[in-house]
Biotite code that builds the C-alpha atoms (Angstrom):
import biotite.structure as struc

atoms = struc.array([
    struc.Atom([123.571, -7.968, 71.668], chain_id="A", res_id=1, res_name="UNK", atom_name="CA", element="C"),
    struc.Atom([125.518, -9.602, 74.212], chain_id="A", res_id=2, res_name="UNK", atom_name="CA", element="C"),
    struc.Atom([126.018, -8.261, 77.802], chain_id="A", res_id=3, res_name="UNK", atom_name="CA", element="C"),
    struc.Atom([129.834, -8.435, 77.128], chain_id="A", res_id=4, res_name="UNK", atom_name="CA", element="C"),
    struc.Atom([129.438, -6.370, 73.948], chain_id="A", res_id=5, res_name="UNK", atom_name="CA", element="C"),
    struc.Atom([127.597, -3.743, 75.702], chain_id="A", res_id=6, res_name="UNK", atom_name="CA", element="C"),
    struc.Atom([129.855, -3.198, 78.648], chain_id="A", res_id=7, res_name="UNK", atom_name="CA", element="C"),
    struc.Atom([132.705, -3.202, 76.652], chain_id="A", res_id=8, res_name="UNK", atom_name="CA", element="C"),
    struc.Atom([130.406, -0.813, 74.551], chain_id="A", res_id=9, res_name="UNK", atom_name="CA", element="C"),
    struc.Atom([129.743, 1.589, 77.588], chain_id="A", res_id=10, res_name="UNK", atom_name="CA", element="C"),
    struc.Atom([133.842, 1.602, 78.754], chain_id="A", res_id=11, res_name="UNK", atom_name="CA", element="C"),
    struc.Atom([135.605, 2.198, 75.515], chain_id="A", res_id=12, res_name="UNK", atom_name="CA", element="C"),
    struc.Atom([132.705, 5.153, 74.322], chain_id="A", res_id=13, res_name="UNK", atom_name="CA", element="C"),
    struc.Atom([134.232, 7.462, 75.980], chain_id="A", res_id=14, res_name="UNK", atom_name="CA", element="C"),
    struc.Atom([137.828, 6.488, 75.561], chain_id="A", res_id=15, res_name="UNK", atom_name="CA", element="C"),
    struc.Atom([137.321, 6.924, 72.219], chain_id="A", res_id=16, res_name="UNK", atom_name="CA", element="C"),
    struc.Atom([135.337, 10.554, 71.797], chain_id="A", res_id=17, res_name="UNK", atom_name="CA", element="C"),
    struc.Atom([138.535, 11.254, 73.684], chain_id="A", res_id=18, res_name="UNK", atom_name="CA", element="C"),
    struc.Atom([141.287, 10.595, 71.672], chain_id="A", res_id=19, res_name="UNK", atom_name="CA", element="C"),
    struc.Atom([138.824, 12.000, 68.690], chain_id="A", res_id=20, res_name="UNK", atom_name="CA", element="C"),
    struc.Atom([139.221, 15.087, 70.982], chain_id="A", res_id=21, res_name="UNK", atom_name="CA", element="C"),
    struc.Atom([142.763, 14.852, 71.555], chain_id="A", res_id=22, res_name="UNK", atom_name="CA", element="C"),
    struc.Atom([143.564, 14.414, 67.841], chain_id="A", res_id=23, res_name="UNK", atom_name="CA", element="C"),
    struc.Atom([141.265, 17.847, 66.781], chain_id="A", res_id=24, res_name="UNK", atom_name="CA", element="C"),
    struc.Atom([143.147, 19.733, 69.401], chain_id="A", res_id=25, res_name="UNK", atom_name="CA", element="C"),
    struc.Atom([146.485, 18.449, 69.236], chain_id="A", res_id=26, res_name="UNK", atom_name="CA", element="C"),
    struc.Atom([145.916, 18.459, 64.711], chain_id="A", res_id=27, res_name="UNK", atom_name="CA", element="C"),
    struc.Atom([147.808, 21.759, 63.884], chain_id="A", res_id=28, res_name="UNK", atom_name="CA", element="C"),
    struc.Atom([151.084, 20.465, 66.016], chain_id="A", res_id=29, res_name="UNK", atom_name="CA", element="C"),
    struc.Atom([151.122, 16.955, 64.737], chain_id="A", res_id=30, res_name="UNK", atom_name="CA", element="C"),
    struc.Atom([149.719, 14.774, 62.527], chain_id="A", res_id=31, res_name="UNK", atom_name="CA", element="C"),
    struc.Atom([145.882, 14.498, 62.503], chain_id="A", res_id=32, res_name="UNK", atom_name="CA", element="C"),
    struc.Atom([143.335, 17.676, 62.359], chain_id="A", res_id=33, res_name="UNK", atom_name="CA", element="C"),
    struc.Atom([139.762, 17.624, 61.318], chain_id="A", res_id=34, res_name="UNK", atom_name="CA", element="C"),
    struc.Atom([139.206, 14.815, 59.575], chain_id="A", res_id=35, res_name="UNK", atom_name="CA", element="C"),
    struc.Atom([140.559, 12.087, 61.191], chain_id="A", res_id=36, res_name="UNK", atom_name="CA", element="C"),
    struc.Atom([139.357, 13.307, 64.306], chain_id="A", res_id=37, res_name="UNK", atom_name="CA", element="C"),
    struc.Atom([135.922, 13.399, 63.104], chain_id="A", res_id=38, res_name="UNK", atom_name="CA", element="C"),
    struc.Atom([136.215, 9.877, 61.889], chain_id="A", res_id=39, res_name="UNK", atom_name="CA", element="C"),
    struc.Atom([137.221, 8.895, 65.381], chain_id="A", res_id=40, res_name="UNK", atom_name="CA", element="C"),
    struc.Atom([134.222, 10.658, 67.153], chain_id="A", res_id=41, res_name="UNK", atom_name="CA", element="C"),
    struc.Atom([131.736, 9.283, 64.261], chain_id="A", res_id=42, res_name="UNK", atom_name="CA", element="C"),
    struc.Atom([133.371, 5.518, 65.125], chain_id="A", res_id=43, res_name="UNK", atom_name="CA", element="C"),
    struc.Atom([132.479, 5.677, 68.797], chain_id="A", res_id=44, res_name="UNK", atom_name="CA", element="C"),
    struc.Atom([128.882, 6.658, 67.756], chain_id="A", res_id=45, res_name="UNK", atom_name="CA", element="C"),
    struc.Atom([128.609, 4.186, 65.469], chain_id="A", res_id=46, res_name="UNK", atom_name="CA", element="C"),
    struc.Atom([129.416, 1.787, 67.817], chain_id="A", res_id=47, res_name="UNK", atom_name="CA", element="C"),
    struc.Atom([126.672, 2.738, 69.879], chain_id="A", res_id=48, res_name="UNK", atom_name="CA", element="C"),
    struc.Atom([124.398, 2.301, 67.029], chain_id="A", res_id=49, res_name="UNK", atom_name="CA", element="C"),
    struc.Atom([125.561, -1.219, 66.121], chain_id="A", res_id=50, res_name="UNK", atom_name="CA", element="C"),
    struc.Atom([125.537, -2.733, 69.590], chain_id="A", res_id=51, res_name="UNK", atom_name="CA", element="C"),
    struc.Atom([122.176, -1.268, 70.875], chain_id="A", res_id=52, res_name="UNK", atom_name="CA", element="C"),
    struc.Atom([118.267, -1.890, 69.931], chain_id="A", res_id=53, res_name="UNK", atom_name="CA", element="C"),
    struc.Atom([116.456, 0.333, 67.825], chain_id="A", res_id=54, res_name="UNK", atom_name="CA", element="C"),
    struc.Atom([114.374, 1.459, 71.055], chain_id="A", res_id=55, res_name="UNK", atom_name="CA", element="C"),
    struc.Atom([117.741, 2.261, 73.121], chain_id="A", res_id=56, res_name="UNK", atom_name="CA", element="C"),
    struc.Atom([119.113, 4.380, 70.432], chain_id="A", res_id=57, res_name="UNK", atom_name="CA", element="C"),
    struc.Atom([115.968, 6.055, 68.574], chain_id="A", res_id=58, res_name="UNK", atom_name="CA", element="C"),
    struc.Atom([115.497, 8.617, 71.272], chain_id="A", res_id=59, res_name="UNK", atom_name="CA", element="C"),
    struc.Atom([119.255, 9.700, 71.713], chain_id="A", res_id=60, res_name="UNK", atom_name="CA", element="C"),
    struc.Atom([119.703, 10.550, 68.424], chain_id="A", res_id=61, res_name="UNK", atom_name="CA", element="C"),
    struc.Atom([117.380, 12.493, 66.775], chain_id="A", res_id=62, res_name="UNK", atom_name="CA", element="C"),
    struc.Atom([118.584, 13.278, 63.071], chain_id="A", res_id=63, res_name="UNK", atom_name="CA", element="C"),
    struc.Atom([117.398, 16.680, 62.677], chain_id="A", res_id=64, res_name="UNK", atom_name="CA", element="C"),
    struc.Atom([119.407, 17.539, 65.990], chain_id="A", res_id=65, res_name="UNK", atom_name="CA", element="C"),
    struc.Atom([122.676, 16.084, 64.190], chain_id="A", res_id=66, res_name="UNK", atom_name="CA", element="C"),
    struc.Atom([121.918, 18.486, 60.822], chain_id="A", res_id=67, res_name="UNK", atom_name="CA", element="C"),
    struc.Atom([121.270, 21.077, 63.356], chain_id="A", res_id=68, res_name="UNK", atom_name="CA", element="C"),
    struc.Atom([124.884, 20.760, 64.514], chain_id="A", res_id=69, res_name="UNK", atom_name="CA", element="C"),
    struc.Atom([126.444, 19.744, 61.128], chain_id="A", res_id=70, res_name="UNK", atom_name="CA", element="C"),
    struc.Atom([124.758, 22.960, 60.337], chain_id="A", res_id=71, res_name="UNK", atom_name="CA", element="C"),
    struc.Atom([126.160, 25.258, 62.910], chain_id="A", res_id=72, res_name="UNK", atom_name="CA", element="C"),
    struc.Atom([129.377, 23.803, 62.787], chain_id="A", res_id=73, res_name="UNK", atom_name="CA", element="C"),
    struc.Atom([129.408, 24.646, 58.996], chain_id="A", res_id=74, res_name="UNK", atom_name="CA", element="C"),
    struc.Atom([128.624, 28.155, 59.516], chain_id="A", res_id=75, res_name="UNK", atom_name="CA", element="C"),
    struc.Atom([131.103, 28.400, 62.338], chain_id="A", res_id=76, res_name="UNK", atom_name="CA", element="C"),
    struc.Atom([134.071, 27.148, 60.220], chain_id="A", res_id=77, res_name="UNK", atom_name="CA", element="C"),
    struc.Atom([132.924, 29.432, 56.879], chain_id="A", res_id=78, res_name="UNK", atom_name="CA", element="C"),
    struc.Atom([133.047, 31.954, 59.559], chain_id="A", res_id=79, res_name="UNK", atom_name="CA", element="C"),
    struc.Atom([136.637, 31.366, 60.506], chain_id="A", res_id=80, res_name="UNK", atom_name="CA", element="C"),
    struc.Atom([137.928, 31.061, 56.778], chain_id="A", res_id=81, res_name="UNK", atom_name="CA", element="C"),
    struc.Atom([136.481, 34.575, 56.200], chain_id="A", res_id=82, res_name="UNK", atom_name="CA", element="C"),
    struc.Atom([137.820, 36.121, 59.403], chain_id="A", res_id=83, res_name="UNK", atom_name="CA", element="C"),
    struc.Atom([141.034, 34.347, 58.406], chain_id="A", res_id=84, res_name="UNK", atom_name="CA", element="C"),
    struc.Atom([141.306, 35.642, 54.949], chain_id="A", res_id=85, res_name="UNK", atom_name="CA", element="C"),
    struc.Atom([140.279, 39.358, 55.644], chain_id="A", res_id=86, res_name="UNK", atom_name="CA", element="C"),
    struc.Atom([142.569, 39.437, 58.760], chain_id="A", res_id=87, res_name="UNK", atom_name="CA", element="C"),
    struc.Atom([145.467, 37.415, 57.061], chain_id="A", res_id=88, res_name="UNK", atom_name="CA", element="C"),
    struc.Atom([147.930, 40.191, 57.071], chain_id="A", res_id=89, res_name="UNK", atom_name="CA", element="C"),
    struc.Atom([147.371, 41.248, 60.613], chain_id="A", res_id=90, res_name="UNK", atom_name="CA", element="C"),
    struc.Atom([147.159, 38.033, 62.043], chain_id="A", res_id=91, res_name="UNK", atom_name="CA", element="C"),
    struc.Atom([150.629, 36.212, 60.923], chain_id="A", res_id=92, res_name="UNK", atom_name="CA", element="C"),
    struc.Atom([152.846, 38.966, 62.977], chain_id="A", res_id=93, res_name="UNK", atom_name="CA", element="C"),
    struc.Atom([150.971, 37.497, 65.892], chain_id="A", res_id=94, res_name="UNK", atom_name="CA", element="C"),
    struc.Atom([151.994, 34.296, 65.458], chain_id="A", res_id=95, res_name="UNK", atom_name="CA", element="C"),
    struc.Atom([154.776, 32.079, 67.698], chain_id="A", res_id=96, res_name="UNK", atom_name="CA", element="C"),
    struc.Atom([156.091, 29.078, 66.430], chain_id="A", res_id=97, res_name="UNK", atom_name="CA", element="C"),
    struc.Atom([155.312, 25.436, 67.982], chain_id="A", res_id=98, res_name="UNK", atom_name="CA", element="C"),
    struc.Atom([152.976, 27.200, 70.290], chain_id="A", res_id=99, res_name="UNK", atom_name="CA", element="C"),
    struc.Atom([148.881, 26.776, 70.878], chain_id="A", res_id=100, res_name="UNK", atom_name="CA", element="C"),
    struc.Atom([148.304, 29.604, 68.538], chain_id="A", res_id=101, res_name="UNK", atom_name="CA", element="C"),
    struc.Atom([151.179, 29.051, 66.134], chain_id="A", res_id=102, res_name="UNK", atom_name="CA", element="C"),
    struc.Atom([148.580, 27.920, 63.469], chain_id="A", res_id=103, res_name="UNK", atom_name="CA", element="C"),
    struc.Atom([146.428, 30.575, 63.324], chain_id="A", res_id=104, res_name="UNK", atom_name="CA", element="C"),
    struc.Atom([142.752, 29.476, 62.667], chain_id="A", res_id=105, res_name="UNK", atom_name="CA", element="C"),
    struc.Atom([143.779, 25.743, 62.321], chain_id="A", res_id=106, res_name="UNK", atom_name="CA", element="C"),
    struc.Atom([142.897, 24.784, 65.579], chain_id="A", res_id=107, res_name="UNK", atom_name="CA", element="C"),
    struc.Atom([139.191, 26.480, 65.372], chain_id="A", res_id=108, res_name="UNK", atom_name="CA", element="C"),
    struc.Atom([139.043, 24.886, 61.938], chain_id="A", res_id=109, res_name="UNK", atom_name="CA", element="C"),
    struc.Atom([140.400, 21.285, 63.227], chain_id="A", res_id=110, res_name="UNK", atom_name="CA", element="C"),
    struc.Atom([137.401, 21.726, 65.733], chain_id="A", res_id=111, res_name="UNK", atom_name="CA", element="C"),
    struc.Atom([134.768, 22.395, 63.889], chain_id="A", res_id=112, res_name="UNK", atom_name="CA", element="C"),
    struc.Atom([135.891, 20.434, 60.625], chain_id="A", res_id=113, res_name="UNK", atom_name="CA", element="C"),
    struc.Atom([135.519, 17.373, 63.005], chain_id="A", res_id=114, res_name="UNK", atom_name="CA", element="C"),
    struc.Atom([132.107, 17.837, 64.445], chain_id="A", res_id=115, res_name="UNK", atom_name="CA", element="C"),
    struc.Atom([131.167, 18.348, 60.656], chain_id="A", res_id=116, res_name="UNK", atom_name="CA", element="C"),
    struc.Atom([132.722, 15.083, 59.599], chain_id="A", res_id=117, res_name="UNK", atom_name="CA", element="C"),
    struc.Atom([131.488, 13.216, 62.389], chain_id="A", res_id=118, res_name="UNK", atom_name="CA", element="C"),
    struc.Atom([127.847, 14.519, 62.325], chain_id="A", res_id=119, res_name="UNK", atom_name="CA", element="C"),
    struc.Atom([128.437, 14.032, 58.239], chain_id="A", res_id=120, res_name="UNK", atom_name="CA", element="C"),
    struc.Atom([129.159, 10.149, 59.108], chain_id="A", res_id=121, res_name="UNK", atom_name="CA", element="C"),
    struc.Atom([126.615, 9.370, 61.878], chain_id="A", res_id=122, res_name="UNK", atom_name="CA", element="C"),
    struc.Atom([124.003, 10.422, 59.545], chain_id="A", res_id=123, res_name="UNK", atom_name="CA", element="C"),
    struc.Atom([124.489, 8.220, 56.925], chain_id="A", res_id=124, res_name="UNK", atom_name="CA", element="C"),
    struc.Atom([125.415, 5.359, 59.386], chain_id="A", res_id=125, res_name="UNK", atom_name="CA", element="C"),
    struc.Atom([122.296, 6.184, 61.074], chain_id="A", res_id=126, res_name="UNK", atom_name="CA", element="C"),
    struc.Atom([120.149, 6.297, 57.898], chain_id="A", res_id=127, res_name="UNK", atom_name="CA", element="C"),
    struc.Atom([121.522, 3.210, 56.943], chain_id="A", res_id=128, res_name="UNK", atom_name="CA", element="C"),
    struc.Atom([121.090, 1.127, 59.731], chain_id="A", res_id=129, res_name="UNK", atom_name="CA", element="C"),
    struc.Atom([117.302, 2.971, 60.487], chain_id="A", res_id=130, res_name="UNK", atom_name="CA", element="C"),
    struc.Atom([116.701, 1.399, 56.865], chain_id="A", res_id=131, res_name="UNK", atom_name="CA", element="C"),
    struc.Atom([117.516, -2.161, 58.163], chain_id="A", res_id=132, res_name="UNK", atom_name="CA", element="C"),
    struc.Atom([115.584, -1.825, 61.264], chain_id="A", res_id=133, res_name="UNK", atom_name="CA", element="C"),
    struc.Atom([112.734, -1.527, 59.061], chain_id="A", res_id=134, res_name="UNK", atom_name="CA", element="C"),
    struc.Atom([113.384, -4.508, 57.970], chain_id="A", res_id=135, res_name="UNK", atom_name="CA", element="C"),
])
């Protein structure tokens, strides 16, 4: 790719993994949550992927390390929903409204719903694109 691409690449990277970040944690109060934060993480990868060689990108991203976390995370957030759901009862009196904690597990579950969405969509990305390398 072109130098141009690739610095642009390098600047906006992390601009965008943070707004991903802002939209998981901000999620329960607004608009947003797991899913389109994930999306938004998996997009700044992804741009990596397209703008780099195979031989810049092969050794940062090991696939079994991304099902690893996909993995974890997955646990992690089945974790929450059955804390969440034995605990229900006790949990709501503890709850303020339109603060950090106001949504319970949501926040937790905006977290790790987005690493499994964006893990979910570098994966296939990166299957994809290993497939036309091949080529």
């Amino acid at each position: 790719m072109d130098l141009i691409i690739k610095t642009i690449t390098r600047v906006m990277f992390p601009f965008i993994i943070l707004f991903g970040a802002y939209t998981a944690l901000h999620g329960h109060l607004t608009p947003g949550g797991g899913f389109p934060a994930g999306a938004t993480i998996a997009t700044a990868f992804v741009l990596l992927l397209l703008t780099f060689r195979e031989s810049e990108v092969e050794g940062r991203f090991p696939e079994i390390k991304l099902i690893d976390i996909k993995s974890i995370a997955s646990l992690a957030l089945l974790a929450i929903i059955l804390f969440e759901f034995a605990l229900r009862d006790k949990l709501i009196q503890y709850q303020i409204p339109m603060t950090v904690w106001s949504g319970g597990d949501t926040l937790p579950a905006n977290i790790f719903g987005s690493i499994i969405v964006a893990t979910g969509i570098i994966i296939i990305i990166y299957s994809l694109i290993k497939e036309e390398w091949k080529k």
